[in-house]
C-alpha positions, 0 to 999 in steps of 0.5 A, spaced: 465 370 218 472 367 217 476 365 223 482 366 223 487 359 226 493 359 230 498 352 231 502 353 237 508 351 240 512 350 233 519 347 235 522 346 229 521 347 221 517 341 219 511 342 222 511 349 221 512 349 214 505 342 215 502 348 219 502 354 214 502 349 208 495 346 210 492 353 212 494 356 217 494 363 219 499 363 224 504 360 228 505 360 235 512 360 239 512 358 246 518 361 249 516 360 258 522 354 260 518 350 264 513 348 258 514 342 254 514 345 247 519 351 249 522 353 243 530 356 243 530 364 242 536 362 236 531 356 232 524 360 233 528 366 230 530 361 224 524 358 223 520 365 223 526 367 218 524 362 213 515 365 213 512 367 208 510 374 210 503 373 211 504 369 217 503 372 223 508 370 229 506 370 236 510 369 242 508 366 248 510 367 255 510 367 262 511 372 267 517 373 264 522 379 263 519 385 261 526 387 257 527 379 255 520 379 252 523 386 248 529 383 246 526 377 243 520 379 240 524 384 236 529 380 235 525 374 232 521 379 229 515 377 231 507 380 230 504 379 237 505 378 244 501 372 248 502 373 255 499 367 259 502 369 266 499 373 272 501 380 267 498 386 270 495 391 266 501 396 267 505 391 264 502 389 258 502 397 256 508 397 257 509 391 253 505 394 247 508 399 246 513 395 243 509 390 240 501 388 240 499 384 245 495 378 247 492 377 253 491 369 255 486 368 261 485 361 264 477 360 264 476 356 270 472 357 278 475 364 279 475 368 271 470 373 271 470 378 264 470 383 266 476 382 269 478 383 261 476 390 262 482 392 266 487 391 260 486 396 255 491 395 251 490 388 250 489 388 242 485 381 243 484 376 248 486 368 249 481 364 252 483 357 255 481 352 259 483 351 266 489 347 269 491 349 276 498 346 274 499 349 267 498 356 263 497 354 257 496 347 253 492 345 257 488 341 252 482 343 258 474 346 255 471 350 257 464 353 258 463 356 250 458 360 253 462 365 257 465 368 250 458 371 249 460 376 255 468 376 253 467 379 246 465 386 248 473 387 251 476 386 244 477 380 239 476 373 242 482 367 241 479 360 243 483 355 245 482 349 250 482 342 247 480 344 241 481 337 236 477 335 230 471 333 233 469 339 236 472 344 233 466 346 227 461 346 233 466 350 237 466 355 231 459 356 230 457 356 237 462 360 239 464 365 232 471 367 235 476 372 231 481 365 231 481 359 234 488 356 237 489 349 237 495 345 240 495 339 244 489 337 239 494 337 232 500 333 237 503 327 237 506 328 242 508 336 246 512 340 241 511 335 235 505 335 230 501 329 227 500 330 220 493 327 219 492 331 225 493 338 222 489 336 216 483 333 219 482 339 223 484 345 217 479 341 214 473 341 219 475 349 219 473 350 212 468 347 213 465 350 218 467 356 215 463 356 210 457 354 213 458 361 217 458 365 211 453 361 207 449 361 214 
């Protein structure tokens, strides 16, 4: 099985291109105001124009306007939606009608899976860590063993403090269709580190490959 990887809160060319250079399959773009790696509607735009074709592009919002979210997601022609607020079912099919939508959930005291059932129109899920103050980027884990559950409401992203050191143990245990990693590559919010990037990419193939030859 291959997993699919995901760097997020891209702000700027140079280490979208380091990302996609060192193998990754997608970028993500934070567009919620009051997040450090907030990225302007015109530089996500410019970054995305410059993609190759095979990276898929996803935007991450908060409790946003419905009709914003359209306007951006066309505009920047972006491949997918990554809904991180409180969301209702009846907003992400709406949403989806415009664009595939990732619906992002925060595993914490009061998450239960079944809570996923209710959105049917989701084309995948996001599971994070918990942080009372933040949604998303955290850089929090959680208990690896609820995905087990989650996998039955659709394809499973497993984010959440996702670094070097745990990422292949993070992927054989847990075997998600994509892993998503941001705080983890940071040198700080909205900046990559390099060697970061390279050490987890290497740790994916890694861990990959035991997967398929497992």
């Amino acid at each position: 099985m291959i997993t699919h990887v995901k760097i997020c809160g891209i702000t700027n060319w140079a280490d979208a291109k380091l990302a996609i250079d060192s193998g990754a399959d997608a970028l993500g773009f934070n567009f919620y105001k009051r997040s450090p790696r907030r990225v302007s509607y015109s530089c996500a735009r410019e970054i995305i124009s410059q993609l190759p074709e095979r990276i898929t592009t996803v935007g991450v919002f908060v409790n946003a306007a419905e009709k914003e979210v359209v306007q951006i997601a066309h505009g920047a022609n972006l491949s997918l939606l990554q809904l991180h607020g409180d969301e209702s079912p009846n907003a992400v099919e709406r949403l989806a009608r415009a664009c595939p939508v990732i619906k992002a959930f925060q595993v914490g005291p009061q998450f239960r899976a079944h809570q996923m059932g209710r959105y049917k129109s989701a084309a995948g899920f996001l599971l994070d860590g918990f942080n009372p103050v933040m949604y998303g980027g955290t850089g929090e884990l959680f208990d690896w063993r609820v995905v087990n559950t989650a996998k039955q409401y659709g394809p499973i992203i497993l984010a959440g403090g996702l670094r070097s050191e745990n990422i292949a143990e993070a992927i054989r245990r847990v075997k998600p269709f994509a892993v998503d990693i941001c705080s983890g590559v940071e040198a700080k919010p909205g900046k990559k580190d390099s060697r970061k990037i390279k050490a987890i990419m290497m740790e994916i193939k890694r861990a990959s490959e035991w997967a398929i030859g497992g």
